[in-house]
LOSEZA-924747 format. One line per 5 residues: their letters; for each residue x, y, z of N, C-alpha, C, O. Coordinates in steps of 0.2 Angstrom, whole numbers. Example, Ala and Ser with C-alpha at 12.3 -4.5 7.8 and 13.67 -1.06 7.14 Angstrom:
<atoms>
AS> 66:-28:39:62:-22:39:66:-16:39:71:-17:42; 64:-11:35:68:-5:36:64:0:39:67:6:40
</atoms>
This chain:
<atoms>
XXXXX> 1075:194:530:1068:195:533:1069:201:538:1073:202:542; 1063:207:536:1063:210:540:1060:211:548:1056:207:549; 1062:215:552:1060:211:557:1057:220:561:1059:226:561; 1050:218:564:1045:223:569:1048:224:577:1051:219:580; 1047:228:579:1046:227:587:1041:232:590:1042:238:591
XXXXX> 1036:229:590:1030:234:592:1030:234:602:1031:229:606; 1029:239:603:1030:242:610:1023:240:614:1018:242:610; 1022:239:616:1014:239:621:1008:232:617:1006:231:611; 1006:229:623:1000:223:620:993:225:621:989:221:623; 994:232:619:986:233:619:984:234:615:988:235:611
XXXXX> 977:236:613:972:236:605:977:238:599:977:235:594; 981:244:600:983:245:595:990:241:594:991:241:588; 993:239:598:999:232:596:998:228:593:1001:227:588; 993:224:595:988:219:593:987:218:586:990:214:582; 982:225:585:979:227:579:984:227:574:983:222:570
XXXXX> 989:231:574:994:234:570:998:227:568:997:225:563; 1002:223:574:1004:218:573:1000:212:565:1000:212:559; 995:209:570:991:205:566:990:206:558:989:202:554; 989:212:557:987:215:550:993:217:547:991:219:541; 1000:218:548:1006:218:544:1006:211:546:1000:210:543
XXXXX> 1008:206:548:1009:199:547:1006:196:543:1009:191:541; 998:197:541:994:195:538:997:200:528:998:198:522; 998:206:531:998:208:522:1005:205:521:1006:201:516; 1010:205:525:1017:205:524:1020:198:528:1025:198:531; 1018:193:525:1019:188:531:1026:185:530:1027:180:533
XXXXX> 1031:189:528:1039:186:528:1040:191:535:1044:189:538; 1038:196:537:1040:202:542:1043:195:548:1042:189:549; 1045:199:551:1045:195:560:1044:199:564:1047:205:564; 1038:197:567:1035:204:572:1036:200:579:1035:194:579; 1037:204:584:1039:203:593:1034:210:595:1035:216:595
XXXXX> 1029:206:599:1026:212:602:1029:212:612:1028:208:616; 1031:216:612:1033:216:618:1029:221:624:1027:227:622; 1027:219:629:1022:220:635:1025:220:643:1025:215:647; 1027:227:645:1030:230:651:1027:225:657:1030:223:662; 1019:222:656:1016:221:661:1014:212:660:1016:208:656
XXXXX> 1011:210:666:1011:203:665:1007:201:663:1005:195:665; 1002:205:657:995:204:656:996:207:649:1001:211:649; 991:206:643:991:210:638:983:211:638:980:206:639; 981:218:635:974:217:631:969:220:639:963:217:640; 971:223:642:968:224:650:964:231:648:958:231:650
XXXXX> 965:236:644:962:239:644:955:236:639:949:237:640; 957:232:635:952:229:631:945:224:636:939:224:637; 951:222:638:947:217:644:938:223:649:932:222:650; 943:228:651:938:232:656:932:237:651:926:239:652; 936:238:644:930:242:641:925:241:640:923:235:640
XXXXX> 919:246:639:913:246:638:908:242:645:902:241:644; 911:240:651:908:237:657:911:230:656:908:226:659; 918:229:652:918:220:650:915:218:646:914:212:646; 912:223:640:909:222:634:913:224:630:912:221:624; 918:228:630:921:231:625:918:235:620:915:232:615
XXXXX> 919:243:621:914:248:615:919:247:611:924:251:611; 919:241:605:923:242:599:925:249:595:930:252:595; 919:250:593:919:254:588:912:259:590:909:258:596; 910:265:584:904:269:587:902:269:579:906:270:574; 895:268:579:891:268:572:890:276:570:884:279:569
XXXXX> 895:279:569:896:282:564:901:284:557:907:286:558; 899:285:550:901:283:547:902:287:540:904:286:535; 902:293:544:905:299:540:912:301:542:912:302:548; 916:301:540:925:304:543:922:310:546:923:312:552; 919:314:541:922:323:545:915:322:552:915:326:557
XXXXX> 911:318:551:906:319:557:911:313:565:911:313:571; 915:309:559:915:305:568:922:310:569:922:308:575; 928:313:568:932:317:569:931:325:573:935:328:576; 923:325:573:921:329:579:921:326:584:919:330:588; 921:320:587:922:316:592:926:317:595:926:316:601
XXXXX> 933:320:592:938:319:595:943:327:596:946:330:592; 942:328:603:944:336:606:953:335:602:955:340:599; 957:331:602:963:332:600:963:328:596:960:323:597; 965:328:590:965:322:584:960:325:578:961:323:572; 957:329:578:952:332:573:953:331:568:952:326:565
XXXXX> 957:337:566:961:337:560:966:332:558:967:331:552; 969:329:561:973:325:558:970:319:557:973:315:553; 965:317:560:963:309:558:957:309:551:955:304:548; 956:316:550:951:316:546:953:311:538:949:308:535; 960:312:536:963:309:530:964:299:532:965:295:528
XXXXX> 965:298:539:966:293:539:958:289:541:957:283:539; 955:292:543:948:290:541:944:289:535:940:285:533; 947:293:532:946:289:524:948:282:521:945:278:517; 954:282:524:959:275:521:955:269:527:952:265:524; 954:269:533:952:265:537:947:268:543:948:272:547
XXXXX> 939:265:542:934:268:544:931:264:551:934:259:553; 924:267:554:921:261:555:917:255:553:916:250:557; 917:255:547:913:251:541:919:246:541:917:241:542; 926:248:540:931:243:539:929:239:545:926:234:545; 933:243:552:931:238:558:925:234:560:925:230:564
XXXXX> 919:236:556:916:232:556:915:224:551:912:219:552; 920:226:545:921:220:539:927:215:543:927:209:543; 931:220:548:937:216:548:936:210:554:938:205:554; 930:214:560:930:208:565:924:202:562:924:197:564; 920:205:558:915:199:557:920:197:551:915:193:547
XXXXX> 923:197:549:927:193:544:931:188:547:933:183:545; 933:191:553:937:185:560:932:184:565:933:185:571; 926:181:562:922:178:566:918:183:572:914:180:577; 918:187:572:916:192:578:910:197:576:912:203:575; 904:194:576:898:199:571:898:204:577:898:202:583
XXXXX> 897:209:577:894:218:578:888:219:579:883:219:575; 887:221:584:880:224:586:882:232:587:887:235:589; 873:235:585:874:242:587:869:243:591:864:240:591; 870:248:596:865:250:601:863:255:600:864:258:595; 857:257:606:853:263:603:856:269:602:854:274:598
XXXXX> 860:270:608:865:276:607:871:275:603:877:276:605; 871:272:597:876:267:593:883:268:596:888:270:593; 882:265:601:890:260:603:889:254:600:884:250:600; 895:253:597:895:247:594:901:239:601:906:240:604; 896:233:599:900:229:604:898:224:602:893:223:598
XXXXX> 902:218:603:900:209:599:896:210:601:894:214:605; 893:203:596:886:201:600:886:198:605:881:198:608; 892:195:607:893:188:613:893:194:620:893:192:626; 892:200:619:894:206:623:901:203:630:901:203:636; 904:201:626:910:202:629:917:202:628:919:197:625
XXXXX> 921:207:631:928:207:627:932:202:628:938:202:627; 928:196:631:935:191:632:932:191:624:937:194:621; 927:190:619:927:188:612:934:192:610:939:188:612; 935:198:608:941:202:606:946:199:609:950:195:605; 946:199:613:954:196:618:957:189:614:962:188:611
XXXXX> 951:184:615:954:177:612:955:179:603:960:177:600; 950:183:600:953:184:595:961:186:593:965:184:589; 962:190:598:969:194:594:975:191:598:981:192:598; 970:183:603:978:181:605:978:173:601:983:169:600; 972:172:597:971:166:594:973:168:585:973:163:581
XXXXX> 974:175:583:978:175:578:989:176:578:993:174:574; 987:180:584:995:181:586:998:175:586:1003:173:583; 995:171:590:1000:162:590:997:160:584:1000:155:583; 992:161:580:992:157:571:997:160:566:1000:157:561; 997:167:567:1004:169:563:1009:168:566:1013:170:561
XXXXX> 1013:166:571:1018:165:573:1019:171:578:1024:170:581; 1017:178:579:1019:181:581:1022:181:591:1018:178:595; 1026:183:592:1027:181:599:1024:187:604:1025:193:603; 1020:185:609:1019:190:614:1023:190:621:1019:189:626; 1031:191:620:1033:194:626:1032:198:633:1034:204:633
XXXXX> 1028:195:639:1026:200:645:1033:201:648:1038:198:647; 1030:205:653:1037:207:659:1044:210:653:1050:210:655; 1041:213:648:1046:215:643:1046:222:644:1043:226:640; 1048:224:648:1048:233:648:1054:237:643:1060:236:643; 1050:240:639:1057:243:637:1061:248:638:1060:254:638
XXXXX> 1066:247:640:1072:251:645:1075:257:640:1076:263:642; 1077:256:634:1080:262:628:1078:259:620:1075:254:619; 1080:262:618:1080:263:610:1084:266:607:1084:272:609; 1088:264:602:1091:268:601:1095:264:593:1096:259:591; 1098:272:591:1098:270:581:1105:265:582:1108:265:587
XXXXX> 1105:261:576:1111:256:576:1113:254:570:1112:248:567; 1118:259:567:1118:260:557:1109:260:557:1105:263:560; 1107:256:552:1101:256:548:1095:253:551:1089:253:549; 1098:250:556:1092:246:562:1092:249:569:1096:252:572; 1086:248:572:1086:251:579:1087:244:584:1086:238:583
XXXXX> 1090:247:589:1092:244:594:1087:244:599:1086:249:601; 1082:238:601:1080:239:608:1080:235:614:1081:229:614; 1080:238:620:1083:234:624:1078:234:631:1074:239:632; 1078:229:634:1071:228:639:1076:225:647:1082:224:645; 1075:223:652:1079:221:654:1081:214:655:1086:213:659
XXXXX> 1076:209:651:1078:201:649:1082:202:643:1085:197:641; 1082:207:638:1088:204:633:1086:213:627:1082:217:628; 1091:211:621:1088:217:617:1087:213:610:1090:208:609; 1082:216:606:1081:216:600:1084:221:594:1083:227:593; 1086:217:591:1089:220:584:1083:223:578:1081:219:574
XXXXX> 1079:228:578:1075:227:570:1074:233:567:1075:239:569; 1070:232:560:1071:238:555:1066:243:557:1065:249:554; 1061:240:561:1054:246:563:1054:246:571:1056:241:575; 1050:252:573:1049:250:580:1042:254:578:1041:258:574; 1037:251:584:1031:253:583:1030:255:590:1031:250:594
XXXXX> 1028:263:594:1026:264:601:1017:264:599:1014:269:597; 1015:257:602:1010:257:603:1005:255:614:1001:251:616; 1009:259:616:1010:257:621:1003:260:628:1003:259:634; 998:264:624:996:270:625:998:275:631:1003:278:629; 996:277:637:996:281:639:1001:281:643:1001:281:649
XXXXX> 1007:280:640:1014:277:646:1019:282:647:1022:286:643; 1021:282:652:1024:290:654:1034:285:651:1038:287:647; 1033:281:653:1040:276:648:1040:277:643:1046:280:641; 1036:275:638:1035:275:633:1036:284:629:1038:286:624; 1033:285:633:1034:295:634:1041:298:632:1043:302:627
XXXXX> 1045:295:638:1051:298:639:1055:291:633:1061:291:632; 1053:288:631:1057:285:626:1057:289:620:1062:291:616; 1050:290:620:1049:296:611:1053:302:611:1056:303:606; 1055:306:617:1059:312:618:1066:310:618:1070:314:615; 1068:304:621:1075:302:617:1076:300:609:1082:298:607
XXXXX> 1069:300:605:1069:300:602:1069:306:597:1070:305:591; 1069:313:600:1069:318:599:1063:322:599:1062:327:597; 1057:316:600:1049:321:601:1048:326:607:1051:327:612; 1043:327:604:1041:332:609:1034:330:610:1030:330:606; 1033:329:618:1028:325:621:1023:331:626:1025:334:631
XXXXX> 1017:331:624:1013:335:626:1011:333:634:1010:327:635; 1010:337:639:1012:335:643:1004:332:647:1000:336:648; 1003:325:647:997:324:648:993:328:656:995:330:661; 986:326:654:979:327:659:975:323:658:976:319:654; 971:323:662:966:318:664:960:323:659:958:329:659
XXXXX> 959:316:655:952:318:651:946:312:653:947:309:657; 941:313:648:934:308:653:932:308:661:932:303:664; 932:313:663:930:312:672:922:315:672:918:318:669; 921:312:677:914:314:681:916:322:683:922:324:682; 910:325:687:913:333:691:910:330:698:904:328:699
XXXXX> 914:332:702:911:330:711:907:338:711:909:343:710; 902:337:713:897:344:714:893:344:719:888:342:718; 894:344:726:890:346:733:886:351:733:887:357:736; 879:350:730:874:357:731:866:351:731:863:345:729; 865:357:736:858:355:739:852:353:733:847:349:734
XXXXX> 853:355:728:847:353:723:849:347:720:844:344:719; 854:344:719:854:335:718:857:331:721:859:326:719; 857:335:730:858:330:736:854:324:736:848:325:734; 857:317:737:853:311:737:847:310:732:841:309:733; 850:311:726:846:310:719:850:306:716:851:307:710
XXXXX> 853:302:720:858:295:716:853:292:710:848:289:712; 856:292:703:852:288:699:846:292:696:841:289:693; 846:298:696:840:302:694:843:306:686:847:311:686; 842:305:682:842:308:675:840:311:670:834:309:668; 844:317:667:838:318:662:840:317:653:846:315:652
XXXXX> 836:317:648:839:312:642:842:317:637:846:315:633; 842:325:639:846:330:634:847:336:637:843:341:637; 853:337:641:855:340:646:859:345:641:860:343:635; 861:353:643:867:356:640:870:361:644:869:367:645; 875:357:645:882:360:653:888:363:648:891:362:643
XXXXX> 887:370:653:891:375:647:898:375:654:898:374:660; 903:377:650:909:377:658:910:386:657:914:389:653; 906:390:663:906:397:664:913:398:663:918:395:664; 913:404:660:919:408:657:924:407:653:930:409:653; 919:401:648:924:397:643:919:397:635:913:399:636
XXXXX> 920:394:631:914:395:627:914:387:626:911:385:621; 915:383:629:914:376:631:908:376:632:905:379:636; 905:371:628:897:369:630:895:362:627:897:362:621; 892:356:630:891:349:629:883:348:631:881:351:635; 880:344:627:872:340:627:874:333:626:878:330:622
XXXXX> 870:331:629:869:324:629:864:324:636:862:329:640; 863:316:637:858:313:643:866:314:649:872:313:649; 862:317:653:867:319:660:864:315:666:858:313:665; 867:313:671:866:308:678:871:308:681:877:306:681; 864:311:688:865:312:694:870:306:699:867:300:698
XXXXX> 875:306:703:878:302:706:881:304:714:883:310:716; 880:299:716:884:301:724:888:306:723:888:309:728; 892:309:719:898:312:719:896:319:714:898:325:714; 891:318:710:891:324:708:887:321:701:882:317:701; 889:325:696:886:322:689:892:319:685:898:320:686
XXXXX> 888:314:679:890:312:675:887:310:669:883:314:666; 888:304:667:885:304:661:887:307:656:892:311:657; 884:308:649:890:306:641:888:315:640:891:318:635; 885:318:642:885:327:642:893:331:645:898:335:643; 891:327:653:897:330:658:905:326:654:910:328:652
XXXXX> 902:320:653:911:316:650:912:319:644:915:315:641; 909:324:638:911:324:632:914:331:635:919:334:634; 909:334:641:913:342:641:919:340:645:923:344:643; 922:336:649:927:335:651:932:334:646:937:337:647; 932:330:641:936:329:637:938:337:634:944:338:633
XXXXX> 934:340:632:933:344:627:936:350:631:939:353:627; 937:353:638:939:356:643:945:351:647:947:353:653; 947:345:644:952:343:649:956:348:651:955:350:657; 961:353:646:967:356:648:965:364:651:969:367:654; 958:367:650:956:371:653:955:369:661:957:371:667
XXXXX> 951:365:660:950:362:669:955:361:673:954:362:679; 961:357:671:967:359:673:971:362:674:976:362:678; 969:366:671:973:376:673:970:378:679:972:381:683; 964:376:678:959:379:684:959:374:689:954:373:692; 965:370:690:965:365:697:959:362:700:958:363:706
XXXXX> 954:359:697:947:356:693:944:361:701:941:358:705; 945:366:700:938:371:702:936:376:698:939:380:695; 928:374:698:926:379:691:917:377:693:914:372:696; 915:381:688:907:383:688:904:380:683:908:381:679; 900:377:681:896:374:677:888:375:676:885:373:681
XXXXX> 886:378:671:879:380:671:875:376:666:875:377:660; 870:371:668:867:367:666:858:368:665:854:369:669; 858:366:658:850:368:654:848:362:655:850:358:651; 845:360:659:840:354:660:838:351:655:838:345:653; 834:357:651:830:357:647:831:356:638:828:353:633
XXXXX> 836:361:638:839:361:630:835:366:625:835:367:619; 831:370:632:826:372:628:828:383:630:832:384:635; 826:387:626:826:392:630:824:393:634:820:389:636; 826:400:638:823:400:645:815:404:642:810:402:644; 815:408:638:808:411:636:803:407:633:797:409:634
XXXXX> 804:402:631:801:395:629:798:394:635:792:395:637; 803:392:639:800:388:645:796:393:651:794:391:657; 795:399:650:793:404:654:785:402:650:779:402:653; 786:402:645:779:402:641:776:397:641:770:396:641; 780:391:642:775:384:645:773:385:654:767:383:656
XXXXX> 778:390:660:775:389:665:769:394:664:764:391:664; 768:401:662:763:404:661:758:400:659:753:401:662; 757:395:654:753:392:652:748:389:657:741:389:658; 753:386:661:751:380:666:747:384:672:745:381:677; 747:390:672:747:395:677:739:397:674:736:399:679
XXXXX> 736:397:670:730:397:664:728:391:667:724:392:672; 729:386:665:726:379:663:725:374:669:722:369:670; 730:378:674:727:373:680:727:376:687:730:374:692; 724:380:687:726:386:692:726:385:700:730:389:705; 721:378:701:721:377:707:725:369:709:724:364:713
XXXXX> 729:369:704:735:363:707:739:368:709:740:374:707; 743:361:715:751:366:717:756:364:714:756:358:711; 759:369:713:765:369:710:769:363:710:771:361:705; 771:360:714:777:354:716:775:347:715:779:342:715; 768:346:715:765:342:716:767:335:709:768:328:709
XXXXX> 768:340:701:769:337:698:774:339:695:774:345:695; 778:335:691:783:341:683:781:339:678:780:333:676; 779:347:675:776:347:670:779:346:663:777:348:658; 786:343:665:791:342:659:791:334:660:793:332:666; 790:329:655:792:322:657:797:323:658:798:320:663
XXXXX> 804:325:655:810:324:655:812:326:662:817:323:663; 811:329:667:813:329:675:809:327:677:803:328:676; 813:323:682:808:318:685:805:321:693:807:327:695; 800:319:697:796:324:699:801:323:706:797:324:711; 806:322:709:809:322:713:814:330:713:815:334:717
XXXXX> 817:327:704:823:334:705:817:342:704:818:347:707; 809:340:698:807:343:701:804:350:707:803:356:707; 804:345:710:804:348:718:809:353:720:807:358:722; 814:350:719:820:353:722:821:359:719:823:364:721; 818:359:710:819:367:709:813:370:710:815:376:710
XXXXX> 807:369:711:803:372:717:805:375:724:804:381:726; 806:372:727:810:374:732:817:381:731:818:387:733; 820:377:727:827:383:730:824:390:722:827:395:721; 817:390:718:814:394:718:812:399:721:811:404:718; 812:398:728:805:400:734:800:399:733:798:404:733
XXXXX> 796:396:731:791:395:730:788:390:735:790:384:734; 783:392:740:781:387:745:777:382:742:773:382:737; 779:374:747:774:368:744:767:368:743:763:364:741; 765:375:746:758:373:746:754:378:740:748:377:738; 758:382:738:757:387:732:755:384:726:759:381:722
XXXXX> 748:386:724:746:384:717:748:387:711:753:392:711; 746:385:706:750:388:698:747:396:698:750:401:697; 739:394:701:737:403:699:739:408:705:737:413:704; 742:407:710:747:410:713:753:414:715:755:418:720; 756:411:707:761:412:706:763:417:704:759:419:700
XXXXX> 771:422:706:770:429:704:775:427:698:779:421:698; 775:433:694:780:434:688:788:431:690:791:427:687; 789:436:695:796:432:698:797:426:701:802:424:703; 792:423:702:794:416:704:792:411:698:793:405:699; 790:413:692:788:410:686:798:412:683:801:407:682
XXXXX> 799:415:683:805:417:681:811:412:685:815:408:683; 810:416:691:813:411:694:815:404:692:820:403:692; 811:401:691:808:394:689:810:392:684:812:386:683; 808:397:681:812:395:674:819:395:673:821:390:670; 823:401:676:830:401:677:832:393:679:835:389:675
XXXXX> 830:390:685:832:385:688:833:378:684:838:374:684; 827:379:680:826:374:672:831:374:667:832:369:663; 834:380:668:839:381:660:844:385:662:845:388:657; 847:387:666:852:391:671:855:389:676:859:393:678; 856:384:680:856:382:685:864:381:685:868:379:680
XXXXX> 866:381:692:875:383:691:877:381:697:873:382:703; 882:377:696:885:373:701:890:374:702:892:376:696; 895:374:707:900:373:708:904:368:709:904:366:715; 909:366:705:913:358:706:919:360:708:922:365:706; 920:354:713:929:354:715:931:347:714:930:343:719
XXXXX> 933:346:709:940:340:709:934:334:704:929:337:701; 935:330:704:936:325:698:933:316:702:933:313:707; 932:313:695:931:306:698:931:302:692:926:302:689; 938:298:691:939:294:686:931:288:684:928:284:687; 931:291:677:923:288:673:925:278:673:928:274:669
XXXXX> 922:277:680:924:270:679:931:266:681:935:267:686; 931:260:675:939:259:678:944:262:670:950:260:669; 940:265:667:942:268:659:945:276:661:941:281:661; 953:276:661:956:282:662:960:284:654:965:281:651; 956:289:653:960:292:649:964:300:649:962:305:652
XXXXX> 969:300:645:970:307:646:972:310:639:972:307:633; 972:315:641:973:322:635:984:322:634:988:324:639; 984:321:630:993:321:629:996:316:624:993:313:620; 1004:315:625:1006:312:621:1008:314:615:1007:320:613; 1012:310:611:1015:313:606:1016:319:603:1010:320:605
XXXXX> 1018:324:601:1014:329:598:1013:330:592:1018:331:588; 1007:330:588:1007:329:581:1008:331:576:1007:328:571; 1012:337:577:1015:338:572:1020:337:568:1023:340:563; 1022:330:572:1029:327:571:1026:320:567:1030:315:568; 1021:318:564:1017:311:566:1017:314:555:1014:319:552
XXXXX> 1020:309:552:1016:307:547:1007:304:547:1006:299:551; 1003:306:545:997:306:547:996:300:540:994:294:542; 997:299:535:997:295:530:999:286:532:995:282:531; 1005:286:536:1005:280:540:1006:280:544:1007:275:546; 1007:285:551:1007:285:558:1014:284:558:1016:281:563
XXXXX> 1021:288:553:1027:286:555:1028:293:557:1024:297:556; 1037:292:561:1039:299:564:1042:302:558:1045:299:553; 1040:310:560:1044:313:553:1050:314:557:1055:317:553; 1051:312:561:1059:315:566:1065:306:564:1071:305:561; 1061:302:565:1064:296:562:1062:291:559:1056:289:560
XXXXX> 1066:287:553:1063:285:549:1062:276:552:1066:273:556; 1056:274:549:1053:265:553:1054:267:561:1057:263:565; 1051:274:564:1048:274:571:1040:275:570:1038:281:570; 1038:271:570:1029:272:572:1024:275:578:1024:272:584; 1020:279:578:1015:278:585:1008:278:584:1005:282:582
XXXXX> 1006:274:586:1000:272:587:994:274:592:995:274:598; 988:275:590:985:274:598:984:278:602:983:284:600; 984:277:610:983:284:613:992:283:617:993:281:623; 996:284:613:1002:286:615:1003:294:611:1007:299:612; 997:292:606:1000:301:604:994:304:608:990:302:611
XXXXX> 997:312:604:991:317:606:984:318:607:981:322:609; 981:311:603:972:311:602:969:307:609:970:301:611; 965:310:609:959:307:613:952:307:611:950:311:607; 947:303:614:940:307:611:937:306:616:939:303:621; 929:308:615:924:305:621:922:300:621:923:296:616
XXXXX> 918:299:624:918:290:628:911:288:621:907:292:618; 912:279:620:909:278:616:912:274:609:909:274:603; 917:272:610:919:268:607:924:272:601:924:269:596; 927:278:602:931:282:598:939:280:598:943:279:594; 939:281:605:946:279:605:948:272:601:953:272:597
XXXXX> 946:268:602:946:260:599:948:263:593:954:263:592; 942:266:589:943:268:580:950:270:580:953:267:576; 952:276:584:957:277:583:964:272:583:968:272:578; 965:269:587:971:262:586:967:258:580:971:258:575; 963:256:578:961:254:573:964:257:566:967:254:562
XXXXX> 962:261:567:964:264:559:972:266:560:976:265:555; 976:269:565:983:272:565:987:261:564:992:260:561; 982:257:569:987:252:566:987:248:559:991:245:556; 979:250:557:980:247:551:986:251:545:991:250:542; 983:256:546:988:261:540:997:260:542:1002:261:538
XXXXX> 997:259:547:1003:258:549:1007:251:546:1013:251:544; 1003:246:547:1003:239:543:1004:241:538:1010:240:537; 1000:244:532:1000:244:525:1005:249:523:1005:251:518; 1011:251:528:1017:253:525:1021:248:527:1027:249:526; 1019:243:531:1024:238:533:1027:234:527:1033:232:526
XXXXX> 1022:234:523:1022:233:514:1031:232:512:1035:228:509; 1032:239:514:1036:242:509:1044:241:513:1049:243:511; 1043:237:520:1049:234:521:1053:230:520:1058:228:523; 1051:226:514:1054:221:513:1059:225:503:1062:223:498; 1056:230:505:1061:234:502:1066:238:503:1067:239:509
XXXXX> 1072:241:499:1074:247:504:1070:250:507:1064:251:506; 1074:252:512:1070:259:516:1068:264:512:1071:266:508; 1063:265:514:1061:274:510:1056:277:512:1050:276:510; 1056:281:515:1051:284:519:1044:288:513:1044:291:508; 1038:286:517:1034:287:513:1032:295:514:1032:298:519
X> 1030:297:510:1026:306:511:1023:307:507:1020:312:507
</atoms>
């Protein structure tokens, strides 16, 4: 009998485990858990909803989701989709809802559903979940790997690090001779202290586009305003997508954001108009864009110059300009960061050039696996990351196949 030891009891341990057990059910699989808890990131995702997955269902389109992982997930996207994750939970009783921003989440809207599933098949298949199991080395032993924790060691022919973002699990792959990219914090809010969205807690717009000055970085999406600064899925896709620049620049840096998504000569052409059509209203009184709301409004009135009492047909060419700048130019300056929630992710990990992409094995050693966000991928927020443990555990599974054969590495 051959025997697994998968590293980490989180979605991708889980995953990967449960579905080699199930194709391969002579294997003996031991998922082992540093902590006294398994399944905690699954537990806090999506608010205690868990964003399983995201409805989209093209490979090369959802593979732009992800600032590190692009290229290489794009072939394993074909073998394991989200169409699959969608067959595989409501196949184990967990039917799939999609939202309007298609994040996908049960319908029971909560990860305890996920959670009881994957601890109510592990004890159906016999598989054991070992907590308080940290693993202390790894290490080759003739044709089996040695692992050892510090309540006892396991003897077996695969090890899987599914462990995700673990600086242990880290320094374990480097005595395995990887090379480990040296992680950053990715998904964060930007802290921004300026007078134009002081005390506009909760104030938003639905398609923002925040470019990062002196970078060719630029992200859209709906952006919101917070005690600390902005966020929302515009700012956390550019954070992902600028992790390791932002940290070279010791997260101070300049960010200039289009309110609007629109040109600025566009939008000069709508205030000219209003300057025609309504000459004897004031300026501030209303915005004439539904999408800013008449608060933030104001505020780009104001740091315009343009006085509250000043009507449209008053208006000189340079404060129409102005105005418009403020709508589709406006540049902030951020210092430091604020983890998106209780959902920390970062940019690092394995390095993938060392990663058979086919089944998630090392090319450096044969029956060593990595799964999940232990390696180099990351994506933005929205139910991506999931897919990725998803498909790296299944495909990983489906070489579990070939263990009860000789060894043979696949390529």
């Amino acid at each position: 009998m051959k025997k697994v030891i998968i590293i980490g009891g989180g979605a991708a341990g889980f995953f990967t485990a449960i579905n080699a057990k199930e194709m391969n059910p002579s294997l003996e699989i031991t998922i082992l858990e540093k902590g006294k808890e398994v399944l905690q990131k699954v537990k806090i995702s999506g608010g205690g909803r868990c964003n399983v997955t995201h409805a989209c269902f093209e490979p090369k389109e959802l593979v732009k989701f992800y600032p590190r992982g692009e290229k290489e997930l794009l072939g394993p996207f074909h073998q394991f989709m989200t169409g699959d994750t969608f067959e595989w939970f409501e196949n184990n009783g967990i039917p799939l809802k999609i939202e309007k921003d298609n994040r996908v989440f049960p319908e029971s809207n909560s990860s305890q559903t996920i959670i009881d599933c994957f601890l109510g098949k592990t004890k159906a298949l016999g598989i054991p979940v070992l907590k308080n199991h940290g693993v202390t080395s790894i290490k080759k032993q003739g044709d089996s790997w040695l692992v050892t924790t510090k309540e006892q060691q396991f003897v077996c022919d695969a090890v899987v690090m599914a462990a995700g973002s673990s600086k242990k699990v880290w320094d374990l792959s480097q005595s395995l001779g990887h090379a480990v990219i040296s992680p950053v914090p990715s998904l964060f809010t930007f802290n921004i202290k300026d007078i134009i969205i002081k005390d506009l807690l909760g104030i938003s717009v639905s398609n923002a586009t925040v470019k990062l000055i002196d970078t060719n970085l630029e992200a859209s999406g709906p952006l919101l305003i917070t005690h600390w600064g902005m966020s929302g899925p515009a700012i956390l896709k550019l954070s992902a997508f600028g992790a390791r620049v932002l940290a070279a620049k010791n997260y101070e840096y300049k960010v200039q954001v289009d309110w609007l998504s629109r040109p600025t000569n566009k939008i000069v052409n709508v205030l000219l108009n209003l300057k025609k059509k309504q000459p004897k209203k004031q300026v501030i009184v209303r915005s004439p864009f539904e999408e800013i709301p008449k608060r933030l409004w104001e505020r780009f009135v104001i740091a315009s110059q343009i006085p509250s009492t000043l009507n449209w047909a008053d208006l000189s060419h340079v404060q129409i300009d102005s105005l418009a700048n403020q709508l589709t130019k406006s540049v902030f300056t951020a210092k430091g960061k604020s983890t998106f929630k209780e959902e920390f992710v970062t940019a690092g990990g394995v390095d993938l050039k060392e990663i058979n992409f086919k089944n998630f094995e090392s090319k450096l050693q044969d029956n060593v696996f990595f799964v999940g966000e232990v390696l180099n991928i990351d994506a933005v927020t929205g139910g991506f990351n999931f897919q990725n443990a998803w498909t790296g555990g299944w495909l990983c599974a489906v070489s579990y196949t070939h263990l009860t054969l000789p060894t043979k590495r696949i390529v």
